[in-house]
N, C-alpha and C positions, 0 to 999 in steps of 0.2 A: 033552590036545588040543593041534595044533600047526599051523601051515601059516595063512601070510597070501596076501591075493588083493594085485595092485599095488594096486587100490582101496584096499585096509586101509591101507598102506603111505601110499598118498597122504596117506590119511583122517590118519593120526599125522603125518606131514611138515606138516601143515595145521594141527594142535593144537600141534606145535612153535614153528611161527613166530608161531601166535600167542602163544604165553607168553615168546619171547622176543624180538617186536617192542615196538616202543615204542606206549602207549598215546595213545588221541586226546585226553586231555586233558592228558599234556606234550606233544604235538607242536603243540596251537596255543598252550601257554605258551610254548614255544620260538619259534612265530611271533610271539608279542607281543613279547617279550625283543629279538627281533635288529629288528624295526619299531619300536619304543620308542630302540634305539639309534641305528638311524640318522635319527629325526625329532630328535632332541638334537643328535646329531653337523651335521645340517643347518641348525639350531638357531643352536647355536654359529661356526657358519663363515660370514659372510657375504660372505668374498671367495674362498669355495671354493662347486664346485657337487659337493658328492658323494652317491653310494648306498653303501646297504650291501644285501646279498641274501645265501642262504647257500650252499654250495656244496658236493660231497662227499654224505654218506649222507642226508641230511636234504632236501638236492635232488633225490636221485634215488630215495626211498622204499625207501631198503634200512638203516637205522639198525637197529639191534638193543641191547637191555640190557646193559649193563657186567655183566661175570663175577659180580662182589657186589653186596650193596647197598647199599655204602657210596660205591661208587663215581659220579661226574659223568656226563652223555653227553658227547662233542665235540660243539657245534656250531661246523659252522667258515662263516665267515663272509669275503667280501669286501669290502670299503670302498676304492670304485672311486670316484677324484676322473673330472672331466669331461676333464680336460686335467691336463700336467704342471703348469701355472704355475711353469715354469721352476724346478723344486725339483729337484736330483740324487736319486737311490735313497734316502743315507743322509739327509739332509734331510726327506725325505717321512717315512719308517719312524719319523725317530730323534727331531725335533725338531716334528713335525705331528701326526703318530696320535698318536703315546705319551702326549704330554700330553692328549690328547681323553679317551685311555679312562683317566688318572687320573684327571682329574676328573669323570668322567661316575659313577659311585658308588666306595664305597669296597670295596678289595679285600680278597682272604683271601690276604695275604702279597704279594710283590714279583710286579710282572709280568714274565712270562718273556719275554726273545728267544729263539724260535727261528731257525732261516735263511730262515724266510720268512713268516713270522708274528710275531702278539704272541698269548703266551697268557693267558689274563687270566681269573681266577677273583673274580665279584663276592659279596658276602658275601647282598647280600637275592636272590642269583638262584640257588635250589637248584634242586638235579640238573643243571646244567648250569655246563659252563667254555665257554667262548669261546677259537679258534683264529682274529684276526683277519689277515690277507693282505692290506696296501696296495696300492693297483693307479691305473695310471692309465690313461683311454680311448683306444686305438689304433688306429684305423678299423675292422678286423671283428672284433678283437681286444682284449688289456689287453696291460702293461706290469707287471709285476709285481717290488717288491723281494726282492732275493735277498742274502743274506750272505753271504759265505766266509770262516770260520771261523778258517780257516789263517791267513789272510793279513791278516784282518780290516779287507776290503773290499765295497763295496755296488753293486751294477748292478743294472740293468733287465732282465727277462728275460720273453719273450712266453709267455701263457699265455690259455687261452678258455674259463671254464669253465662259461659259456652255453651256450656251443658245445658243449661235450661233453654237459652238459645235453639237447641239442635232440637230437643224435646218439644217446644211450642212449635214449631218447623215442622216436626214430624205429622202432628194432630191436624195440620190443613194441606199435606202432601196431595192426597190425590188432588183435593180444589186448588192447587198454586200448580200443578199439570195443565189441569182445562184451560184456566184463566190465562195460564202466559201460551198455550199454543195457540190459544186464540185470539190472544194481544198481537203474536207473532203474524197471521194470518192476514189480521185487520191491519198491520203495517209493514206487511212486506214486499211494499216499497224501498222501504229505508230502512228494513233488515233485509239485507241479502248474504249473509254469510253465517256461519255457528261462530266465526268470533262477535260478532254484534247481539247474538243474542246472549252470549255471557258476560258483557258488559252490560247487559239492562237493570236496572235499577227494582229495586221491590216493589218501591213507589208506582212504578206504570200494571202493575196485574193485582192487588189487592185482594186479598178475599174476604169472603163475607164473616168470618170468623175476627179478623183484624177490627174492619170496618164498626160491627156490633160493638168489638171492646169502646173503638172510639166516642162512639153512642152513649154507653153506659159510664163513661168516663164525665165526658161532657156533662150527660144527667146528674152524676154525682157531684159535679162542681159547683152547680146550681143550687142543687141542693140542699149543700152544705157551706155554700159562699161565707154564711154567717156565722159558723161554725165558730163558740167560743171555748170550746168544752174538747177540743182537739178526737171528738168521735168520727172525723169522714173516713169510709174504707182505703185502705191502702190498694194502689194499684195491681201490686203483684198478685193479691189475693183476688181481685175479679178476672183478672187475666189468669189467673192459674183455674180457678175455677169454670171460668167460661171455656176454654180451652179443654179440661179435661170433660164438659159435657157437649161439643160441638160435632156433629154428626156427619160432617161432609156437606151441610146445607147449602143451595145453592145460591142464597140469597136476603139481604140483613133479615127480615121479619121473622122468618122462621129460625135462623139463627138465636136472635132476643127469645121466642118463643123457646126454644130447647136452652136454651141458658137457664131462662127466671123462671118458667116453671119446675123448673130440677134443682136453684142452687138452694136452697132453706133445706131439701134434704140431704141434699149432697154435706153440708153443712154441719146436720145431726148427724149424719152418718157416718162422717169421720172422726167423731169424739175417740179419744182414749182414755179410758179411766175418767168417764165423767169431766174430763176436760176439752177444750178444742184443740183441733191437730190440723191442720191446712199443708201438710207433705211440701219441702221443695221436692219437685219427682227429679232433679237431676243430679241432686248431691247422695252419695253410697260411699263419704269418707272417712265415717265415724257416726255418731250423733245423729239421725236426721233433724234436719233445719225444720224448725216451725213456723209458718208463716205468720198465723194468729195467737203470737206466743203472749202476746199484749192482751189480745181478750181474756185472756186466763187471769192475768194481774187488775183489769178492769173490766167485768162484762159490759156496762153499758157499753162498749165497742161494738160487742157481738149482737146485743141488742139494736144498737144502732145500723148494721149493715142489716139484718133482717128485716126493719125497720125500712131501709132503702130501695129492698127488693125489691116489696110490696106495692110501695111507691112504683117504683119504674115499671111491675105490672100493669100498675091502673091507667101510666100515662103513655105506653108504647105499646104494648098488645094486647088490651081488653080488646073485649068482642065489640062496646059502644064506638074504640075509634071507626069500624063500620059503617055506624050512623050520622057522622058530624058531619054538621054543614062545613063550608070550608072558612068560615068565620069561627065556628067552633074548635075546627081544629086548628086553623091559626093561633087562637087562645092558649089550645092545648100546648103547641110546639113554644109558644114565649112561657109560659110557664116551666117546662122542662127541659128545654134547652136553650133559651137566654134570648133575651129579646135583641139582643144584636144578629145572632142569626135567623131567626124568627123575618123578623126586617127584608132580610138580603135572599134569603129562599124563597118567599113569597112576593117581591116585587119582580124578581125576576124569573117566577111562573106567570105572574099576572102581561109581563111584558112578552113574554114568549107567547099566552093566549091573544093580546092586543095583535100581535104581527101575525098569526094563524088566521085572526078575521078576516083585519083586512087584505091576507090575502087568500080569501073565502078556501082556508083549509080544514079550518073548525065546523062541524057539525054538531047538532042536536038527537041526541038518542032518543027517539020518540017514546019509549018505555020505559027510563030510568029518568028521563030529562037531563042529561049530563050532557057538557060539549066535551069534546073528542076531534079527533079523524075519522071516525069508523062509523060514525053515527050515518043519517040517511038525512035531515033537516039542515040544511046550508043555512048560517047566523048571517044578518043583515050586513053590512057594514055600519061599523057605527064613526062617523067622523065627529063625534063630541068623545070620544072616547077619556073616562076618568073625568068629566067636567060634571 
């Protein structure tokens, strides 16, 4: 037997992200973690007025599971003073944060400089590292340290990731309406009031626009797992780009399909001067921010993400995923999304069809040959089942 409906298709994209999204009880550990920080951090400072909030996957409900399971999530995090109080770049990074988040608990090994962060692994905060970003408030905007490596110099450089925040928010508005009145519908049991529903979490209504990023994330991990040449696409640029081509769709497949067949020209299309240009769309504080400022200094990047497309075309919406047997598309799913979830989506379809047998809900579509519900052929009982 062979041949999926897009539904089927869906239905499995749908099983995928959930086994490799993040679950809701590290994502409000991770909300205590980075709340717990900056009530210290404000704690501690009483001639600074600062927040901390987080920004990146975590912000915009596209996080997914580290490859192993050994591995941390990133949460990356902003600590955005009120004002400069007159601190230069390196001042702020090097002589202000740094000693905060020493002494705020103890770590697992030296904390890292990055070029625009501190990376900071605490010992009592499992599954998660911290990516902190010093920032200071700039009328619509932040001010953020940046390092130069080279030169081993520090400046302020404009960044809004509120803003890009509100913007990513904006492009799945109508679909984050449908999704939560009808979250709200389906549990309005246990919402009975408008204050319970603005307590709800992002995590319970998802839409298909998130979900696809997480898709296309995962695929890219796989992807590029062995990546020694540091070419895998950065996050922001699939997410900004999947984001700026998502139509309202109501559901991952067509989602992917409005993504990867649009981004390659999306891509050439926003060259400037023969160069790439990837817009942040929410910074207008100077400068615009390039996202794929790196392609420019190395194409093989940009070569490599087109390169990725392509790929992710062939293995999530060619017109062949139609014909696979479900061995074949088995194959397919551990090839481009990792044979640990591969594993766990598929045994536990296979176990949802064993308990549909026997309890004769499965049917045989006499024209397709597929089991189902809806078919008209009631399946035997098989009590060797799996032997």
């Amino acid at each position: 037997m062979g041949g999926y409906t897009k539904a089927q298709i869906n239905d499995l994209y749908e099983r995928i992200v959930k086994d490799i999204d993040i679950s809701n009880e590290l994502f409000d550990d991770a909300e205590t973690e980075y709340m717990s920080l900056g009530r210290w951090i404000d704690k501690e400072t009483p001639t600074y007025k600062i927040g901390v909030y987080p920004q990146g996957s975590f912000a915009l409900g596209t996080v997914i599971k580290p490859l192993t399971g050994t591995d941390d999530y990133d949460l990356d995090l902003v600590c955005e003073f009120a004002e400069q109080y007159g601190l230069t770049a390196e001042e702020l990074k090097r002589s202000v944060v740094k000693p905060l988040l020493q002494r705020y608990r103890k770590t697992r090994g030296e904390i890292e400089e990055k070029r625009r962060c501190w990376h900071v692994e605490y010992e009592d905060v499992p599954n998660f590292h911290m990516d902190i970003i010093p920032a200071v408030y700039c009328n619509s905007h932040i001010k953020i340290t940046d390092h130069n490596e080279d030169n081993d110099t520090y400046e302020y450089i404009g960044s809004n990731p509120k803003g890009y925040i509100e913007w990513f928010r904006s492009k799945m508005d109508r679909r984050r309406k449908i999704i939560r009145e009808q979250y709200c519908k389906d549990h309005k049991e246990m919402i009975t009031c408008q204050a319970d529903i603005e307590k709800l979490k992002e995590y319970h209504y998802k839409t298909p626009l998130q979900k696809a990023i997480q898709l296309l994330k995962r695929h890219r991990d796989i992807m590029f797992q062995n990546d020694a040449n540091n070419l895998k696409p950065i996050s922001i640029i699939i997410t900004t780009i999947a984001a700026d081509l998502y139509n309202n769709e109501d559901n991952i497949f067509d989602t992917l399909c409005s993504i990867l067949l649009k981004a390659e020209e999306y891509v050439n299309s926003h060259m400037r001067q023969g160069k790439y240009f990837i817009n942040n769309p929410s910074y207008t504080g100077g400068e615009s921010e390039n996202f794929a400022d790196k392609w420019n200094e190395n194409p093989d990047r940009a070569e490599s993400f087109i390169d990725w497309i392509q790929q992710a075309k062939s293995d999530l919406i060619d017109e062949q995923l139609f014909n696979y047997t479900r061995i074949k598309m088995a194959d397919n799913i551990k090839k481009s999304m990792g044979e640990v979830t591969q594993h766990h989506v598929f045994s536990a379809m296979a176990e949802e069809e064993r308990k549909s047998i026997v309890e004769q809900h499965t049917k045989v579509n006499p024209v397709t040959g597929s089991l189902s519900v809806t078919g008209s052929i009631p399946v035997s009982k098989n009590h060797h089942f799996g032997k």
